[in-house]
C-alpha positions as CSV (number, residue, x, y, z in Angstrom):
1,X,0.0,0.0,0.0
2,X,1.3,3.7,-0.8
3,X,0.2,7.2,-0.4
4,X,-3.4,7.8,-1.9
5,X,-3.6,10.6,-4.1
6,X,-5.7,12.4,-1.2
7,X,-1.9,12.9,0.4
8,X,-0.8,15.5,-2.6
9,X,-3.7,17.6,-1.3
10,X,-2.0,17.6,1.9
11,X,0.1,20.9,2.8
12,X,2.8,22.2,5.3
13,X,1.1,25.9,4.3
14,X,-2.8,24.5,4.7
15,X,-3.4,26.8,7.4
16,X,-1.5,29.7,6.8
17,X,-4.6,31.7,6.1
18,X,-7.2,30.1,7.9
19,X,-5.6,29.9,11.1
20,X,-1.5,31.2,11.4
21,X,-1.0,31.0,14.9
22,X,-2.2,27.2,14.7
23,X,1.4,26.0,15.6
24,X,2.5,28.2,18.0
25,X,-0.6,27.6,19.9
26,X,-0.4,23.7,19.6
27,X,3.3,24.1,20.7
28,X,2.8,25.8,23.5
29,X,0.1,23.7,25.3
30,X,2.4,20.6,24.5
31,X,5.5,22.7,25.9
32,X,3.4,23.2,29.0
33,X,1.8,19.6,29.1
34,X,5.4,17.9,28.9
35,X,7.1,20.3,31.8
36,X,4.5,18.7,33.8
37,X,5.0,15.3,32.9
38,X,7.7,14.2,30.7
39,X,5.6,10.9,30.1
40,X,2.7,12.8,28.5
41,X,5.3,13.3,25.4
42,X,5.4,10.0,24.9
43,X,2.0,9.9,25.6
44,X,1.1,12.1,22.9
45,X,3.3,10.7,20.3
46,X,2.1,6.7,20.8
47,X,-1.9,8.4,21.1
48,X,-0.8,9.5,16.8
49,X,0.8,5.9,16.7
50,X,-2.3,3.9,17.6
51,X,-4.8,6.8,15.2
52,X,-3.0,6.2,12.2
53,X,-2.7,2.3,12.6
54,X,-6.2,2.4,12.4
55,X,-7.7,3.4,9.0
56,X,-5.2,6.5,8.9
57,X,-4.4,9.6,10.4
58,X,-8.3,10.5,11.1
59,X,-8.9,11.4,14.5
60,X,-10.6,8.0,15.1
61,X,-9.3,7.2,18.8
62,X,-10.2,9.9,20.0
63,X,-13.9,9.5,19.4
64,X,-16.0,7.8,22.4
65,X,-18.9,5.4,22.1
66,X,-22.2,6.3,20.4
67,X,-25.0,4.9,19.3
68,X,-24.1,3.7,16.2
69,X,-20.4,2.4,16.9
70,X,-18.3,1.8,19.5
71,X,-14.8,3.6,20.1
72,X,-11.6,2.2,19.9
73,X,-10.2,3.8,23.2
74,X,-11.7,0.5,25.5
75,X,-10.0,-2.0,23.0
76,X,-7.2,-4.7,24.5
77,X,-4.1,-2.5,23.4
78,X,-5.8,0.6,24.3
79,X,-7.5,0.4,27.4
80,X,-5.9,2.0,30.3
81,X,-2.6,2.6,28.1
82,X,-3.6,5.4,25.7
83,X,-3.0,8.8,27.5
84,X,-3.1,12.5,26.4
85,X,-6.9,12.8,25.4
86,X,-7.2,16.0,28.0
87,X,-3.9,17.6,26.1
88,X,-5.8,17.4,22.5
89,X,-9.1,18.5,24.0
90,X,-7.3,21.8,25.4
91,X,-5.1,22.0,22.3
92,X,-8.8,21.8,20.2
93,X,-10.1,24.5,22.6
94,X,-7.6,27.1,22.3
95,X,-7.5,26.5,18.1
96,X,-11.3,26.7,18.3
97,X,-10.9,29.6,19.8
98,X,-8.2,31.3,17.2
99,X,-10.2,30.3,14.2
100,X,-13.6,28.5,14.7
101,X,-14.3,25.2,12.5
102,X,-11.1,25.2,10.7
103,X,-8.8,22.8,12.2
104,X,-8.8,18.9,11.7
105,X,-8.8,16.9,15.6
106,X,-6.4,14.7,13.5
107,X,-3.9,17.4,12.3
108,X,-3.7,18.7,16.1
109,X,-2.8,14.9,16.8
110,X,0.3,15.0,14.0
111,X,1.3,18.9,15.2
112,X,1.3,17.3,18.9
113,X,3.7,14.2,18.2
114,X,6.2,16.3,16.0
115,X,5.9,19.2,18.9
116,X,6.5,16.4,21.6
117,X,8.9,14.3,19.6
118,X,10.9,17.9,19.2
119,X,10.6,18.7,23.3
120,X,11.8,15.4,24.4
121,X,15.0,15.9,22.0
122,X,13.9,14.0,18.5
123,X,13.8,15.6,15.5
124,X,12.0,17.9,13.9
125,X,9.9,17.9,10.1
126,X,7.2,19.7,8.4
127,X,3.7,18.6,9.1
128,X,1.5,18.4,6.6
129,X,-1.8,19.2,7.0
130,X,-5.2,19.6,5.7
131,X,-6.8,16.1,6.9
132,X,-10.4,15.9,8.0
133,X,-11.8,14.0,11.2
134,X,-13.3,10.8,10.6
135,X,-17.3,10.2,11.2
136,X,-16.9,6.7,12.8
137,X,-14.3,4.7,14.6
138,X,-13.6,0.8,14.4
139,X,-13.7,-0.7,17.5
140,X,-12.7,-4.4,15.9
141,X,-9.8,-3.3,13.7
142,X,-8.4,-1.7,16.4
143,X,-8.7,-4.5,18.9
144,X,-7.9,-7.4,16.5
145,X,-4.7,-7.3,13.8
146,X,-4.4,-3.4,12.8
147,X,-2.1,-2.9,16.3
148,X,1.3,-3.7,16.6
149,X,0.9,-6.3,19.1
150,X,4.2,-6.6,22.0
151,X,4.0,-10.1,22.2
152,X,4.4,-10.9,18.4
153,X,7.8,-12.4,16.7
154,X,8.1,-10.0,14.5
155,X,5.7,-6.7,13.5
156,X,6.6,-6.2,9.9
157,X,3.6,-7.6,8.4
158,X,1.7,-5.3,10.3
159,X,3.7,-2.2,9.5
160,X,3.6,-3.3,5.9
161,X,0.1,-3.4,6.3
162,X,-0.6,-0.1,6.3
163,X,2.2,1.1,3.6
164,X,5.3,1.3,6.0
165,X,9.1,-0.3,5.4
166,X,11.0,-2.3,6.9
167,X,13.4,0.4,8.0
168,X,10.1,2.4,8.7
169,X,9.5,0.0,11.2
170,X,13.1,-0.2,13.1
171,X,13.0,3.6,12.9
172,X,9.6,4.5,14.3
173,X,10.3,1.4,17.1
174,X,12.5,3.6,18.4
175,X,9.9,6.3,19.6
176,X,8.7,3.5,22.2
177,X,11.7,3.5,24.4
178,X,9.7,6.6,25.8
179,X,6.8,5.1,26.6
180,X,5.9,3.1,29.8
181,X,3.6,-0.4,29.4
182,X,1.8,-2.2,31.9
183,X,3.8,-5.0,34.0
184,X,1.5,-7.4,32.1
185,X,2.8,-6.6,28.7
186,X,6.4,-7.8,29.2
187,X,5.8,-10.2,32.2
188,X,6.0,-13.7,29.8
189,X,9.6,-11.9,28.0
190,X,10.9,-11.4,31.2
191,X,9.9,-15.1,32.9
192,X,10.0,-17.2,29.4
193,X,12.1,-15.9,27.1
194,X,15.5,-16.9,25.8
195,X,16.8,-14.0,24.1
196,X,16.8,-11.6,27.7
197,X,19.9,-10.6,29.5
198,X,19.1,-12.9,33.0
199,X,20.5,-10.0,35.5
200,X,18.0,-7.9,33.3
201,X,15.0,-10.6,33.6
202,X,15.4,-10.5,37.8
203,X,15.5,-6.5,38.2
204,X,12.6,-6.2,36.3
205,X,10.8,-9.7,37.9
206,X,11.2,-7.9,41.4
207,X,8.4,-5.7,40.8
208,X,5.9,-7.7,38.6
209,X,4.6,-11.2,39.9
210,X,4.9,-14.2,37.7
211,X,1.8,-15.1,37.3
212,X,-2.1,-13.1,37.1
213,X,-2.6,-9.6,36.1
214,X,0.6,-7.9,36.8
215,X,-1.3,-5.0,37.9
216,X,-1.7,-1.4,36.9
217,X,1.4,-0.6,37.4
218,X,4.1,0.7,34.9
219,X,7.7,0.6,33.8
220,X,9.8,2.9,31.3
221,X,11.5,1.4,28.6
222,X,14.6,2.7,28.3
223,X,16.0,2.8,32.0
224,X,18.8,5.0,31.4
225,X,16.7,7.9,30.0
226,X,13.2,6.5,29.4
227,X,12.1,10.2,29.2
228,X,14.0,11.6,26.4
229,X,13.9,10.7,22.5
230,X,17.7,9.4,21.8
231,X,19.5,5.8,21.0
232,X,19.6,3.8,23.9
233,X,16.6,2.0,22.8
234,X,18.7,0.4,20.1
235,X,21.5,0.0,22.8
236,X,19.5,-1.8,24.8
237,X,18.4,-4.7,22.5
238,X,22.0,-5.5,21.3
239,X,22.5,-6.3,24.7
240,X,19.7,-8.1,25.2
241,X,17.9,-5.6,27.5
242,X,14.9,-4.9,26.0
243,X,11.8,-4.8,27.8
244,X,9.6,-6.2,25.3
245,X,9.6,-9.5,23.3
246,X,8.3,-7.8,20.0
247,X,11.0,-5.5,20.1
248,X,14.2,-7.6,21.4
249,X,13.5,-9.9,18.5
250,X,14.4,-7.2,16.2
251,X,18.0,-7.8,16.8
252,X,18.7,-11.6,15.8
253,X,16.6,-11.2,12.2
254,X,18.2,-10.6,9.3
255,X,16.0,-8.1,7.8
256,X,16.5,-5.3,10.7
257,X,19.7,-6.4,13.0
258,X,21.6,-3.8,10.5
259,X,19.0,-1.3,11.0
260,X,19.8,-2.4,14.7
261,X,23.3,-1.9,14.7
262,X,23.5,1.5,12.6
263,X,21.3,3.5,15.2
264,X,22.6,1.8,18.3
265,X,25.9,4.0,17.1
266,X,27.1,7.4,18.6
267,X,24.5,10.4,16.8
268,X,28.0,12.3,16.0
269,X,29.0,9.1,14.1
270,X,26.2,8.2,12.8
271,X,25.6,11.9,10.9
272,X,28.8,12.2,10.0
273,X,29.0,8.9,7.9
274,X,25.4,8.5,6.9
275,X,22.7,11.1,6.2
276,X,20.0,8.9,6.4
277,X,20.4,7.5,10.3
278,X,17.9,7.4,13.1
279,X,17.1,11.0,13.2
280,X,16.2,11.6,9.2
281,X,14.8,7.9,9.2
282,X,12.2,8.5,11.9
283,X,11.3,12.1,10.8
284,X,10.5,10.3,7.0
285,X,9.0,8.0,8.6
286,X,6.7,10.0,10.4
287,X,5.9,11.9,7.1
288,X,5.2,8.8,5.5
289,X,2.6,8.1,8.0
290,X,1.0,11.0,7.4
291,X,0.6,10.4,3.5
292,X,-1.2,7.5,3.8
293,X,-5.2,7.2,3.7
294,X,-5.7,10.9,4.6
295,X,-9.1,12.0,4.4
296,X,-9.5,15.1,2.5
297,X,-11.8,17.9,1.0
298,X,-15.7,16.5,1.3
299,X,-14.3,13.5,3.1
300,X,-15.1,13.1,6.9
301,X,-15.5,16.2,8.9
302,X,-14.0,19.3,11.2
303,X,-14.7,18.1,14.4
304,X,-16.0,20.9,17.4
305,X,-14.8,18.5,19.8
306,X,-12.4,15.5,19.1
307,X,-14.3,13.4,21.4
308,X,-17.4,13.3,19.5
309,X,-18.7,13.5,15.4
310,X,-20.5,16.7,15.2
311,X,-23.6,14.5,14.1
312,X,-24.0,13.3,18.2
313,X,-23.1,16.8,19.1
314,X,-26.2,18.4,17.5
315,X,-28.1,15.6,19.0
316,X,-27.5,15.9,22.4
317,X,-29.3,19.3,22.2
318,X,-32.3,18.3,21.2
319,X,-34.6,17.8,24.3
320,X,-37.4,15.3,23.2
321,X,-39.5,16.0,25.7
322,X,-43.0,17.6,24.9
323,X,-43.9,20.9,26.9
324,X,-47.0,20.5,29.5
């Protein structure tokens, strides 16, 4: 799958006119949002992850249950993981504000991962923009094969799915190493597996029980600096320390151990003997994302609030009750 022809209608410019204060105002709530939390960056930058993996870049996650569908925020992979909804709505607020009607719920989403990517000390790229909201949400999709799953051998089918690379994949698997899962999404690597560093296995067994639930709890990814965007992700799995089973298998296949190996290296190295490393790979990712399967011109919607299709909005204002 590539880029529809709806992505050359995308544009970095597409609300120059309309609304030019649009990224300084999504910056600036995500500056403030992070300084509070450093987790909420990763936060916001998985929340695009697990919209686009769905159907595209619409704005679909965000939407909660109606009475037609049902959302995709209380599926498996999402439930009690998926953070940052409260950041978008204030984000959609303060644009709404600026310039009414105008602004796509899923264009704030792409603005807020490059902003937090950016703040966290990833790169930085031009957004393109000019998507529309999306009218429904698939609860199914999203809780079935559309999610990169932690526990499988290997995710590139799934990335390939939806139009991404192989290197796509090792690049934007990167971006997880500031995210935080649940005890019960690594607890079988970290008591089954092989392919684990055993001193590893035993810190990270102290706090998560062998058996059952695991609880709510959670635990960064990267322990050396599970808050900022840098290499030690890549580090970490030639070493065999990484947290999750999908991603330490990543280094032991042929097709992405190079991948692996080149962005486990020093950044300074890295740019100075090849352009295209971690840094320009995820930022092209990330673009690439973004091409794919946007909805555009009479397609979809502009959401007034990212939480629900305008439809339900006007709805809710109707009183049916006759007048005595």
């Amino acid at each position: 799958m590539g880029s529809t022809t709806s992505s050359a209608k995308l544009s970095t410019k597409f609300y120059s006119k309309t609304c030019p204060n649009l990224h300084s105002i999504v910056k600036s709530v995500v500056k403030c949002a992070v300084s509070k939390e450093k987790r909420m960056g990763g936060s916001l930058l998985h929340l695009h992850f697990l919209d686009y993996f769905v159907n595209g870049c619409d704005g679909s996650i965000l939407l909660g249950n109606t009475s037609s569908f049902k959302g995709e925020k209380t599926t498996g992979p999402n439930y009690k993981s998926v953070r940052g909804y409260n950041v978008i709505d204030y984000i959609k607020s303060k644009v709404e504000a600026a310039c009414p009607g105008v602004v796509s719920c899923a264009d704030i989403v792409i603005i807020t991962a490059r902003d937090s990517t950016v703040i966290l000390g990833g790169p930085t790229w031009d957004v393109k923009l000019g998507r529309r909201d999306s009218k429904t949400a698939s609860f199914s999709l999203a809780n079935d094969s559309a999610l990169p799953a932690f526990t499988f051998t290997l995710k590139i089918h799934t990335f390939k799915r939806v139009g991404l690379s192989t290197k796509d994949m090792v690049a934007l698997s990167g971006s997880y190493i500031i995210g935080q899962p649940r005890f019960v999404v690594f607890q079988d690597h970290i008591y089954h597996d092989t392919n684990i560093n055993s001193s590893f296995a035993k810190r990270r067994q102290e706090n998560c029980p062998s058996t059952g639930y695991g609880g709510t709890n959670f635990a960064p990814l990267d322990y050396q600096s599970p808050k900022m965007f840098d290499n030690n992700y890549y580090k970490n799995l030639i070493i065999q320390k990484g947290l999750l089973h999908s991603d330490q298998v990543l280094h032991g296949d042929g097709s992405t151990e190079p991948l692996i190996e080149k962005y486990s290296k020093s950044l300074v190295e890295i740019y100075s003997k090849d352009p295209e490393a971690l840094y320009s790979d995820f930022a092209a990712a990330m673009i690439k994302m973004g091409d794919i399967k946007p909805l555009t011109e009479s397609k979809g919607e502009i959401r007034n609030n990212c939480r629900k299709v305008n439809y339900e909005q006007e709805c809710s204002k109707v009183n049916g009750d006759d007048e005595t």
